[in-house]
Every structure is written in C-alpha cells, then in structure tokens.
Backbone as CSV, one residue per row, in Angstrom:
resi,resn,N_x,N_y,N_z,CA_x,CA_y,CA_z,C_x,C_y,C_z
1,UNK,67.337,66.456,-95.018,67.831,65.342,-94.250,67.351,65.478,-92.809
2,UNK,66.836,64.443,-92.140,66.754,64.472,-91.142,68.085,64.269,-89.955
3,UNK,68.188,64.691,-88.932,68.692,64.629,-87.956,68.930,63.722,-86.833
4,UNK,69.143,63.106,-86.052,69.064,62.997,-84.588,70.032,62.479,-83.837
5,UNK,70.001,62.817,-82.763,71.382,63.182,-81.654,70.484,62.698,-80.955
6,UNK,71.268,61.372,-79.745,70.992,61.022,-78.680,71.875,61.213,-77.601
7,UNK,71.483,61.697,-76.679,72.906,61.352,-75.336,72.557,60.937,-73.935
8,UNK,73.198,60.155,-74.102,73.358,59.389,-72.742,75.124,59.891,-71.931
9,UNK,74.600,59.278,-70.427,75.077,60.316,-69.272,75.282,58.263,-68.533
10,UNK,76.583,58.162,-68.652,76.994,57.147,-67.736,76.047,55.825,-67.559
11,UNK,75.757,55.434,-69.114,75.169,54.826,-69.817,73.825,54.671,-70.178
12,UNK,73.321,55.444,-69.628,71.653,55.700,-69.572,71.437,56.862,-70.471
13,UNK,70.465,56.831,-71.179,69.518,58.209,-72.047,69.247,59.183,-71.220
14,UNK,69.424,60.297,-71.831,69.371,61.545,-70.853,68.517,61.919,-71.870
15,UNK,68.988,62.572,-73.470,67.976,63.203,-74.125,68.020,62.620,-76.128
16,UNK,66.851,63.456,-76.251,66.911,63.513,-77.488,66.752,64.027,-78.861
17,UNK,67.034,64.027,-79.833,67.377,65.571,-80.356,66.481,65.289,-81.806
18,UNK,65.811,65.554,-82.518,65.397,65.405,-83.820,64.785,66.636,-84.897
19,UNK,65.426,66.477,-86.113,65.407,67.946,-86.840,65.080,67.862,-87.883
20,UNK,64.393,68.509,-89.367,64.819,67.969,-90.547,63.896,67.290,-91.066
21,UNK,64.025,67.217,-92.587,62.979,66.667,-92.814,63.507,65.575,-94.210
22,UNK,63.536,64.029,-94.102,64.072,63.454,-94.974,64.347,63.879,-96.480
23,UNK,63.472,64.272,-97.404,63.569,64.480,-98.535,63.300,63.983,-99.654
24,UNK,63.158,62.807,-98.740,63.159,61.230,-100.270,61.974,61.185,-101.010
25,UNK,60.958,61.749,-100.826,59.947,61.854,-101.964,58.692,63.436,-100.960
26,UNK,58.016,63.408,-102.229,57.315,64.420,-101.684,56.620,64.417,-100.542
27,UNK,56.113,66.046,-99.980,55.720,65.298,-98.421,54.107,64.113,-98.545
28,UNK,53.709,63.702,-97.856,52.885,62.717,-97.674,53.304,61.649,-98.359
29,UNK,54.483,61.075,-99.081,54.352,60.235,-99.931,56.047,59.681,-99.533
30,UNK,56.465,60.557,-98.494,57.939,60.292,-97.845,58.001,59.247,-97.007
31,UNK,58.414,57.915,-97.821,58.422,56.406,-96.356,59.723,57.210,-95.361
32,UNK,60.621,57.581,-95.591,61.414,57.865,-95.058,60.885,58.471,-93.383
33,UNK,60.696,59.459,-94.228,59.250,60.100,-93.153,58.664,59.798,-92.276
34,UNK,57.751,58.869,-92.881,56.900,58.055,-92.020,57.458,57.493,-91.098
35,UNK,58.721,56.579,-91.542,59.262,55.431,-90.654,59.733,55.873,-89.463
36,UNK,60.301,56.894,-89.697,61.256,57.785,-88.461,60.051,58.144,-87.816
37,UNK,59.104,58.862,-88.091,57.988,59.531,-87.216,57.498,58.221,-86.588
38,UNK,56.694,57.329,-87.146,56.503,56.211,-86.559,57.241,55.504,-85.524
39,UNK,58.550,55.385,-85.514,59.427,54.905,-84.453,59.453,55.922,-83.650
40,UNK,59.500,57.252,-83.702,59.473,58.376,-82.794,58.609,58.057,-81.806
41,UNK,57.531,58.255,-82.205,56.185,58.365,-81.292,55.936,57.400,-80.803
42,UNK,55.869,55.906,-81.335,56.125,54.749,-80.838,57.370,54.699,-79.477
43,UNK,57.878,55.086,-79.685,58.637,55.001,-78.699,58.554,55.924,-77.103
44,UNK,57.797,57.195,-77.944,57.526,58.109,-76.687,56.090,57.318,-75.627
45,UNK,55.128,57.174,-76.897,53.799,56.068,-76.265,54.378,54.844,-75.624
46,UNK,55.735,54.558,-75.628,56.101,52.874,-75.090,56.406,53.225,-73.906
47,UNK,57.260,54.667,-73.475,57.755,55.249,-72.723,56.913,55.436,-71.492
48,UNK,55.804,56.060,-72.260,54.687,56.989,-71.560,53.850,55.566,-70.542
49,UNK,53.925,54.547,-71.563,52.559,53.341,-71.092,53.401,52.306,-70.383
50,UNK,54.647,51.822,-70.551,55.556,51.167,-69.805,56.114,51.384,-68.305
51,UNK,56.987,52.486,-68.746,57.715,52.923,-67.430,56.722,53.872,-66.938
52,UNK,57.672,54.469,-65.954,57.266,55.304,-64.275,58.008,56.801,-65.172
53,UNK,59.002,56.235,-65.830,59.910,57.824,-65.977,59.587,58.972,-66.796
54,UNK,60.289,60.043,-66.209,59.509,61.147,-65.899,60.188,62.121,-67.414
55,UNK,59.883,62.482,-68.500,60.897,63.476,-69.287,59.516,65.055,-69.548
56,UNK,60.380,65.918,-70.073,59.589,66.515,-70.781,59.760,66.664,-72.430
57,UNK,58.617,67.072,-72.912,59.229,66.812,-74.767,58.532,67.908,-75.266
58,UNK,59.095,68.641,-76.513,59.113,70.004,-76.727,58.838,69.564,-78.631
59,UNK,57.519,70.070,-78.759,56.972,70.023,-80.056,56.834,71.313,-81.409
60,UNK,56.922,71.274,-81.944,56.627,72.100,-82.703,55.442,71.827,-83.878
61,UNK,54.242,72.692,-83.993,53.845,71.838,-85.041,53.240,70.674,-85.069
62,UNK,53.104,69.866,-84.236,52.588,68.999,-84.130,53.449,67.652,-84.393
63,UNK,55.076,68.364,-84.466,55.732,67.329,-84.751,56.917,67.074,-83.268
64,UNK,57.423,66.004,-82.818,58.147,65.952,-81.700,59.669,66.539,-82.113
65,UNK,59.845,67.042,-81.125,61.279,67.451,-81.912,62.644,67.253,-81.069
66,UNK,61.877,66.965,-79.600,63.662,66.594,-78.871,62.384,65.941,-77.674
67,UNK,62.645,65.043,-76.317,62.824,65.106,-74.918,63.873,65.035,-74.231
68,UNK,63.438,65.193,-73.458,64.728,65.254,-71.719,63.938,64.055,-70.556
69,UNK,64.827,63.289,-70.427,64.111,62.896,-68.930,64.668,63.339,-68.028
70,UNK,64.017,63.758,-66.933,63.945,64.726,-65.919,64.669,63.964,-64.588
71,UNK,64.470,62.267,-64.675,64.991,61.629,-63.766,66.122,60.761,-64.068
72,UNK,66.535,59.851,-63.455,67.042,58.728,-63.730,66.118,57.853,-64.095
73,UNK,66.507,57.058,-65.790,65.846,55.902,-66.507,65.765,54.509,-65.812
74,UNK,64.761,54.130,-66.397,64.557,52.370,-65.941,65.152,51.943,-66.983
75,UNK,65.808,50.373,-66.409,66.211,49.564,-67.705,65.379,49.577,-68.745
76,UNK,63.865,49.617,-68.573,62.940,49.397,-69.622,62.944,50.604,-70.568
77,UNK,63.573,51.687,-69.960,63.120,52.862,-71.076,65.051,53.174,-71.948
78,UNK,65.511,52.397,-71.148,66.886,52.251,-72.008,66.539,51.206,-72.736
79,UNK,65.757,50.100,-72.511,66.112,49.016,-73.948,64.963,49.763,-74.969
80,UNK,63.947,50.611,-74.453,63.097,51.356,-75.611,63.668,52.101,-76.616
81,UNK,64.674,53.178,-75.523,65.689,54.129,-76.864,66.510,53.021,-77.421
82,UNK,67.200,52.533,-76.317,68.200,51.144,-77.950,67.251,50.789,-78.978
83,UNK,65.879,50.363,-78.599,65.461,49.810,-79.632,64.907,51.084,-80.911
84,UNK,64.718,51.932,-80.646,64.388,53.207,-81.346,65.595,53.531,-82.054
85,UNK,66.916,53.564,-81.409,68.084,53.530,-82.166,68.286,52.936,-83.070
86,UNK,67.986,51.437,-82.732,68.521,50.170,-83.541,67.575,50.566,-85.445
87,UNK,66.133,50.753,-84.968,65.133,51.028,-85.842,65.805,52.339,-87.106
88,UNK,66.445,53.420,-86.150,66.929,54.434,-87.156,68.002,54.089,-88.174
89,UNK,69.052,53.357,-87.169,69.724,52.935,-87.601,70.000,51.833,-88.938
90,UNK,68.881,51.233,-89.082,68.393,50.161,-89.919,67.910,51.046,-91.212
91,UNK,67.000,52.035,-91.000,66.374,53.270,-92.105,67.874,53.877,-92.672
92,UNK,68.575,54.264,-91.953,69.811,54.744,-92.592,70.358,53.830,-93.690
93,UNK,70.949,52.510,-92.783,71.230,51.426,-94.105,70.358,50.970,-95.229
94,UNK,69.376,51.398,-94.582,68.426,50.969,-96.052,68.635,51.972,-97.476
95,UNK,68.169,53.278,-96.861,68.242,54.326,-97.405,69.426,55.423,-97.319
96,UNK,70.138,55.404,-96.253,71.482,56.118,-96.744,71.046,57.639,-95.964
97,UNK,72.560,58.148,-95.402,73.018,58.966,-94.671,72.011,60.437,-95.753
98,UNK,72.031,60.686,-97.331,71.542,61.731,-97.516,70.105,62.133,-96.641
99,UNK,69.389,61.043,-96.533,68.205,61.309,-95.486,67.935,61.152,-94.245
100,UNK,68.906,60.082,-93.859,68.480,60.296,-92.641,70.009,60.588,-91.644
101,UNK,70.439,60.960,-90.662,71.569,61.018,-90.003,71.691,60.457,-88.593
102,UNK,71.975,59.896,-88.286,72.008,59.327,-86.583,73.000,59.542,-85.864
103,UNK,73.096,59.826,-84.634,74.004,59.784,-83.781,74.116,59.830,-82.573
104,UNK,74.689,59.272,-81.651,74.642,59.096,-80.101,75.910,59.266,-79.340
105,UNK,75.788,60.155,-78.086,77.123,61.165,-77.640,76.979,60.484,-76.256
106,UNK,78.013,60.430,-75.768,77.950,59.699,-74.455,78.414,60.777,-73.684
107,UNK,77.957,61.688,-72.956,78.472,62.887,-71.739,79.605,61.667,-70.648
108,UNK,80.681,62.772,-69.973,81.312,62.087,-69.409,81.245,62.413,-68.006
C-alpha cells in the first residue's frame, strides 16, 4: 500500500510525505502506480515551472519520496498540492484504501 501524509502549517503546505508501494498488479503493469507517480512528479514539475517557491525533496532510487518547502507558499503552489490531493484522493475512491492511503495533518 502506498502512503501519503501531507501537512500544512496555518493553512498553507509545509510538507510531504510518500511511502509504499500500491500492490494492485505486478510492478510495471501497476495503474495504481503509475497514477500516483504521475500526479507526484507532475506536481513537483508544476511547482518547479510555476512558482518562485523554494522546497527541498529527498529521493530514493529514483523515486520521490517526501519535500519540504523551505519558505512560505504562493497561492499557486497551494492550489497545486490541493489539486495533487484532490487527484489522490479520487485513485483511492476508485480503487480503495488497500492501495492507496491519504492523509493531511494541519500543525497548530
């Protein structure tokens, strides 16, 4: 099953957390997989080519596995993670909590 933990800090994205590996069919042949990786990186490239803001992101493997932004976010890179959320969130209902898991923590 995959993982991921988001948190935001007084309504803005601070970081993000991703682990795990769906399960739903073998590897290369896992949509599950794909979809999540695809919205991942998509979202870091929207990040990277859009905004000004600043994170660092920590890979393993060649796979992304968490960032941090280092500053305070632009509106634009908060409606990017909502929309990256919204996307996981949608894979879950499709396919169901055994593969994929979501979640978002609000620091106080």
């Amino acid at each position: 099953m995959i993982e991921v933990q988001a948190l935001k800090e007084k309504g803005h994205y601070k970081s993000f957390h991703i682990q795990g590996h769906a399960g739903y069919a073998d590897a290369g042949e896992d949509i599950v997989c794909a979809a999540v990786s695809a919205l991942v990186i998509n979202t870091i490239n929207s990040i990277e080519e859009f905004t000004e803001d600043a994170f660092t992101c920590d890979c393993k493997d060649g796979m992304i596995e968490s960032w941090e932004f280092t500053s305070d976010v632009s509106a634009g890179t908060d409606l990017l993670m909502d929309a990256l959320m919204l996307g996981l969130r949608n894979i879950v209902k499709s396919y169901g909590t055994d593969y994929l898991q979501v979640a978002d923590t609000e620091e106080k």
